[in-house]
N, C-alpha and C positions, 0 to 999 in steps of 0.2 A: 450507412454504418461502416463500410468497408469490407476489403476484396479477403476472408479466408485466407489464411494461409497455416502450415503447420510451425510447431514450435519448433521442432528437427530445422525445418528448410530456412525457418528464421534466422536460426542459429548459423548454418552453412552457407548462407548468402545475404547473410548482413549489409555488406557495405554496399551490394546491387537494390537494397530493398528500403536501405537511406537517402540513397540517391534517387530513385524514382523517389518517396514521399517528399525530398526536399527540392527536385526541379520540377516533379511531376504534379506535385501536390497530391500524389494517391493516397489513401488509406489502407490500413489492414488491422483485419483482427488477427489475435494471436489464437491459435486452438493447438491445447494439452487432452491426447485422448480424446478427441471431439468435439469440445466444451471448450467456450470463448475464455480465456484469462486476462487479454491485455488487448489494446487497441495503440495501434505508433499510425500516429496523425503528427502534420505539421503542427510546429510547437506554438506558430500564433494562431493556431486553430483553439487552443487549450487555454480559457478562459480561466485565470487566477481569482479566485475571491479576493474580495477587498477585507481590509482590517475589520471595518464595520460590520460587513454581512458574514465574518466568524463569531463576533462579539454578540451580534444579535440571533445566532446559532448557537452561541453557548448560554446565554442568556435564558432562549425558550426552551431548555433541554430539560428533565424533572430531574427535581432535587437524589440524590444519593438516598438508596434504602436507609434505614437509622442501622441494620446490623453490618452494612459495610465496612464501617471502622473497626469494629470487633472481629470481622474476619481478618484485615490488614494487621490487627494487631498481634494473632494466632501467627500469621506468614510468617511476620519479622520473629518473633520468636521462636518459630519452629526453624529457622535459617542463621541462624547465632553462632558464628563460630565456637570452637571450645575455648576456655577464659587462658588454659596451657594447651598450643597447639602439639606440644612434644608428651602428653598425658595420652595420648591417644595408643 
């Protein structure tokens, strides 16, 4: 998985912790408060999806509730500027 490290020390020795992953090929998790957030792996380690296998991800995903659009339609309405911005 990779070598812990905090997100402080990440931050304060960045460009030593680039360079080990990119000559050394090490890994590291990021930890915030204890708790993993982020993993900085060499970047051909970080398999990219192909077009196909997003299309065939959006594809098997379930249909949108039917009250979806009737919420979106409450947002944009409730977010309306006023029709004179100077009436305010």
């Amino acid at each position: 998985m990779g070598t812990p490290v905090s997100a402080t020390d990440l931050a304060r020795n960045l460009g030593d912790y680039l360079a080990r992953v990119r000559y050394r090929r090490e890994s590291f998790v990021v930890e915030k408060n204890g708790k993993a957030v982020a993993q900085v792996v060499p970047a051909d380690e970080v398999g990219a999806a192909s077009m196909s296998a997003a299309f065939s991800a959006w594809d098997s995903a379930a249909p949108p509730d039917p009250s979806f659009a009737g919420d979106l339609e409450r947002v944009a309405a409730a977010d309306r500027p006023p029709e004179d911005p100077w009436a305010l």
